[in-house]
Backbone as JSON Lines, residues from 0, in Angstrom:
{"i":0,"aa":"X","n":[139.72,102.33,63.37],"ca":[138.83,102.84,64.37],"c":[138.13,104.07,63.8]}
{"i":1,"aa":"X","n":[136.66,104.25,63.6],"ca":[136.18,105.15,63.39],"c":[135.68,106.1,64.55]}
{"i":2,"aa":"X","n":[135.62,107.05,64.5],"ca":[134.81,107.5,65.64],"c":[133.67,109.13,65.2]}
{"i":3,"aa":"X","n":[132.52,108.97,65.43],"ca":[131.71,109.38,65.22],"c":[131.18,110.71,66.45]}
{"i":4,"aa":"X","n":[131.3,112.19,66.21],"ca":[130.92,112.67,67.43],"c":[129.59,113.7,66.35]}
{"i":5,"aa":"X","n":[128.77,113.86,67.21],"ca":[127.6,114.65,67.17],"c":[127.5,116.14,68.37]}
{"i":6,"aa":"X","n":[127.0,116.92,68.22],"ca":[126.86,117.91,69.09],"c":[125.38,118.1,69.5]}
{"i":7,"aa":"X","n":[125.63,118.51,71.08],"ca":[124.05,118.17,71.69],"c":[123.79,119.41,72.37]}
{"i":8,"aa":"X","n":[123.03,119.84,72.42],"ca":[122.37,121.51,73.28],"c":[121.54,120.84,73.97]}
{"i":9,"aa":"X","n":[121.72,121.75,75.27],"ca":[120.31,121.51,75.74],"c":[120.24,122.78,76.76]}
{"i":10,"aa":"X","n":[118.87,122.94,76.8],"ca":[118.86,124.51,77.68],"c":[117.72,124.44,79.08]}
{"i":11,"aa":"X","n":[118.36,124.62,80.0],"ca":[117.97,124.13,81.33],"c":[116.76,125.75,81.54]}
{"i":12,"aa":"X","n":[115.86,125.89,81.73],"ca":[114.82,127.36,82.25],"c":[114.38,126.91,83.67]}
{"i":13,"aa":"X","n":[114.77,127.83,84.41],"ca":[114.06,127.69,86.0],"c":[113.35,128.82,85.78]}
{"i":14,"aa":"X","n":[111.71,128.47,85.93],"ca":[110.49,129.56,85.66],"c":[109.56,128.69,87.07]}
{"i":15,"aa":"X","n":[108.82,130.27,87.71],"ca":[107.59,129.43,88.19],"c":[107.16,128.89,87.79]}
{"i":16,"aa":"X","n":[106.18,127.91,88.54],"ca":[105.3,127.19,87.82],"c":[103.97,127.74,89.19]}
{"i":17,"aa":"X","n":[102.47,126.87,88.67],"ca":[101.14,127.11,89.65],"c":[101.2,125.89,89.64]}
{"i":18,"aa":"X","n":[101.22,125.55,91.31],"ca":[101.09,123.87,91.71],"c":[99.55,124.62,92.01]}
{"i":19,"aa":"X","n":[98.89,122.83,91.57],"ca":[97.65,123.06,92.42],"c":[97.47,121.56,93.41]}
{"i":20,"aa":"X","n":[96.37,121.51,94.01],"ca":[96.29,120.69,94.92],"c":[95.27,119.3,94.4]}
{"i":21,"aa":"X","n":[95.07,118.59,93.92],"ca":[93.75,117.72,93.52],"c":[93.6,116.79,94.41]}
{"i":22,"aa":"X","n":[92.69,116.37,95.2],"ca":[91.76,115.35,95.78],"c":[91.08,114.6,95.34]}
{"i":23,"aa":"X","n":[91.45,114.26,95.23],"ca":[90.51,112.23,94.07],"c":[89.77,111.44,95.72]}
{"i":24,"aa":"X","n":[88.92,111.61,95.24],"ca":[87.73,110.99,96.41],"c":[87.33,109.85,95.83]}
{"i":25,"aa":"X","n":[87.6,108.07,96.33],"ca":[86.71,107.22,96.07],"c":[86.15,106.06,97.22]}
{"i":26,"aa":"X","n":[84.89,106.46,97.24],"ca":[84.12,105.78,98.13],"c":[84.56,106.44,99.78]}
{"i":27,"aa":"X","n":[85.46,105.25,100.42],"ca":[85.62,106.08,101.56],"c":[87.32,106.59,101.83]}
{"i":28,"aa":"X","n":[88.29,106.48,100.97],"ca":[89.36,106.85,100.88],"c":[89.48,108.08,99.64]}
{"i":29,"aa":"X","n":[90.91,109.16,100.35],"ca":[91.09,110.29,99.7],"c":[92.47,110.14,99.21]}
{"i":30,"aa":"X","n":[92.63,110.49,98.51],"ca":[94.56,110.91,98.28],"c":[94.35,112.47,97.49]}
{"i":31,"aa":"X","n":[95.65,112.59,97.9],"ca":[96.12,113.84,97.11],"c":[97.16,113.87,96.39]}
{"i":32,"aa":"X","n":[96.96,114.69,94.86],"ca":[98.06,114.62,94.07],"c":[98.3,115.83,94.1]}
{"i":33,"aa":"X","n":[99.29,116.35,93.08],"ca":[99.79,117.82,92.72],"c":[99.9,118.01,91.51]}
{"i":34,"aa":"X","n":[99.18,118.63,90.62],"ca":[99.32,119.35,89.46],"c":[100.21,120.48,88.99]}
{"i":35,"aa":"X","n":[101.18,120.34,87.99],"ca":[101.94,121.49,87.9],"c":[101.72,122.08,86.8]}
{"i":36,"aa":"X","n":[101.07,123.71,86.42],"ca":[100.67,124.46,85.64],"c":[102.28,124.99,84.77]}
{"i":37,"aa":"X","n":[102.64,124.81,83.95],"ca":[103.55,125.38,83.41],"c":[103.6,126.97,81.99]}
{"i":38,"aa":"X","n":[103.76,127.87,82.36],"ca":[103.31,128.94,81.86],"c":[103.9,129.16,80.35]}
{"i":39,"aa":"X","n":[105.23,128.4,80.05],"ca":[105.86,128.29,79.1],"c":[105.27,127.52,78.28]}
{"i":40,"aa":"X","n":[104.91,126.2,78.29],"ca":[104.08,125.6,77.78],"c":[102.58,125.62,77.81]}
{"i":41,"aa":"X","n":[102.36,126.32,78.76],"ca":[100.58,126.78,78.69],"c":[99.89,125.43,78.68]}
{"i":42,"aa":"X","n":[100.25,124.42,79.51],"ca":[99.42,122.99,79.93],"c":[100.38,122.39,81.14]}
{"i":43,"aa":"X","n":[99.28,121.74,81.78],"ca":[99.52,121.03,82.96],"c":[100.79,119.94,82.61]}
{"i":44,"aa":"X","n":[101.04,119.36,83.69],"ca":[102.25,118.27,84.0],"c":[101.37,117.24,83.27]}
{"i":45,"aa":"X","n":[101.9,116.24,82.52],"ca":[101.37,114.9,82.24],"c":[101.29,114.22,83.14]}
{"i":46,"aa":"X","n":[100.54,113.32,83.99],"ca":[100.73,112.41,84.78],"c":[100.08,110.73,84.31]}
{"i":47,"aa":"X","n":[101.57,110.36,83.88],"ca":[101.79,108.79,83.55],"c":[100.22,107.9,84.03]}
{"i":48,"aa":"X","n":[100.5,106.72,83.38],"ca":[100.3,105.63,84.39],"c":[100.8,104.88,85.69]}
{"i":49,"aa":"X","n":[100.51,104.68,86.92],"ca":[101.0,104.3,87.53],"c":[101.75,103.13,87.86]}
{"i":50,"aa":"X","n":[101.25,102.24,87.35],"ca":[101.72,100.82,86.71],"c":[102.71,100.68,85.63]}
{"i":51,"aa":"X","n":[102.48,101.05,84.95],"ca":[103.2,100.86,83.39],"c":[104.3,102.19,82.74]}
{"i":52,"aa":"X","n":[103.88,103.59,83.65],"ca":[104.47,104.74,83.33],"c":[103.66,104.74,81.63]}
{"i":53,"aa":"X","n":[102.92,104.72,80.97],"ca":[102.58,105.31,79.69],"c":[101.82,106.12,80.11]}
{"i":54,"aa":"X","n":[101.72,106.96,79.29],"ca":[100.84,108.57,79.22],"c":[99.53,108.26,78.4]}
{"i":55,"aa":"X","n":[98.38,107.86,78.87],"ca":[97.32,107.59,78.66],"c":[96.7,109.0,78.71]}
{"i":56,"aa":"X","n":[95.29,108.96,77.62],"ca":[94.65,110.17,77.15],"c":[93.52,109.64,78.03]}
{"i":57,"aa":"X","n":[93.07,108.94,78.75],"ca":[92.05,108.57,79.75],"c":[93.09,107.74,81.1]}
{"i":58,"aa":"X","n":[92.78,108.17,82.34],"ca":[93.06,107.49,83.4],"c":[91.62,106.92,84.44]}
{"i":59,"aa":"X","n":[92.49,106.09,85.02],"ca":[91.23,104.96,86.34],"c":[91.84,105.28,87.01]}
{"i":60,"aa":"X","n":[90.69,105.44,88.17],"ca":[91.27,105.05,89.39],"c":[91.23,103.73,90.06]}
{"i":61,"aa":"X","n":[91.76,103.26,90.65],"ca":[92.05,101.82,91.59],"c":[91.87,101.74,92.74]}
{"i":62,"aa":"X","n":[90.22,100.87,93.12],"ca":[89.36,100.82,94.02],"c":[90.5,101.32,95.16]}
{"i":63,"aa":"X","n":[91.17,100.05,95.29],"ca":[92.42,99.88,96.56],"c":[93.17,100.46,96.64]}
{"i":64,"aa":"X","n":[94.14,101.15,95.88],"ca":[94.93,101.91,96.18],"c":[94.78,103.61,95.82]}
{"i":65,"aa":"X","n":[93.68,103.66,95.05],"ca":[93.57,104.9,94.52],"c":[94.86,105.7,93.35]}
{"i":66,"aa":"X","n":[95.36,104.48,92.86],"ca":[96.16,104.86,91.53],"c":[95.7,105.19,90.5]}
{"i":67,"aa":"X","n":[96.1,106.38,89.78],"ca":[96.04,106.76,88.27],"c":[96.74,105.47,87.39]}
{"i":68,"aa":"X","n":[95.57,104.67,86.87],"ca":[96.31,103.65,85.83],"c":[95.53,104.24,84.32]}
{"i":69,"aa":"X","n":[95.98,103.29,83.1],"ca":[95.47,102.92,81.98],"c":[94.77,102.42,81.75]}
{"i":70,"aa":"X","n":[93.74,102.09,80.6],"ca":[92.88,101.31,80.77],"c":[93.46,99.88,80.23]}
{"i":71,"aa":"X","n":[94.59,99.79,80.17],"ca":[94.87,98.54,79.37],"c":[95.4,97.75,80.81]}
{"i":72,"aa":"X","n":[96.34,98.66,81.9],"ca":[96.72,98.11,83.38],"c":[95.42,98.08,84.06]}
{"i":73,"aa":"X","n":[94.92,98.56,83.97],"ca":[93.13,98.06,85.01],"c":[92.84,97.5,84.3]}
{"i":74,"aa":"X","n":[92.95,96.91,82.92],"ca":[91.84,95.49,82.76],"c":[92.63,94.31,82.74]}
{"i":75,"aa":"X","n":[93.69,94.51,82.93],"ca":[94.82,93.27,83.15],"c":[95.66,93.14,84.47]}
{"i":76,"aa":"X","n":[95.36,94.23,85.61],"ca":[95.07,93.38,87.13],"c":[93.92,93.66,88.18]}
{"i":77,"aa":"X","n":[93.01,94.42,87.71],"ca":[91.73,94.47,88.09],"c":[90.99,93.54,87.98]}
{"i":78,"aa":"X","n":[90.9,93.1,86.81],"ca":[89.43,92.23,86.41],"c":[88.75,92.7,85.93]}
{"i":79,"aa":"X","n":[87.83,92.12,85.47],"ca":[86.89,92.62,84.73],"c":[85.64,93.26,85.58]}
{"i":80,"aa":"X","n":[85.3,94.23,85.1],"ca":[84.09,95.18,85.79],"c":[84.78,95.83,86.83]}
{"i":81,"aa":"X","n":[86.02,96.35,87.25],"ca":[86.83,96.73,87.96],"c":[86.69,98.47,87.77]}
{"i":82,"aa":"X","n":[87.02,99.33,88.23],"ca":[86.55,100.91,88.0],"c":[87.46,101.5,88.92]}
């Protein structure tokens, strides 16, 4: 029996953060998300895809539901010419 151990750190920081408020307006429906400013890292919260969870460097919104997707999940259940 071999047994193999490694040692792991990890360091927990409770710091403010600046929530902000965003309103994504399309056509005649609104939603609201929340942005979280983090001062330690000096950039906003990533916010995924909604579909797939990947972290896309461009997001869509989705006529119907008003989801943050990818462009690879809006052209594979949107359709084509979909926005």
């Amino acid at each position: 029996m071999t047994v193999e151990a490694r040692f792991v750190q990890a360091l927990r920081v409770a710091a403010p953060v600046q929530r902000s408020e965003v309103v994504i307006l399309r056509r005649k429906e609104s939603r609201r998300i929340h942005l979280d400013w983090s001062p330690l890292a000096k950039s906003l919260d990533v916010l995924p895809c909604e579909t797939c969870w990947a972290v896309p460097s461009t997001r869509w919104v989705r006529d119907d539901t008003l989801q943050l997707v990818c462009a690879d999940c809006r052209g594979r259940e949107a359709g084509p010419g979909a926005s």
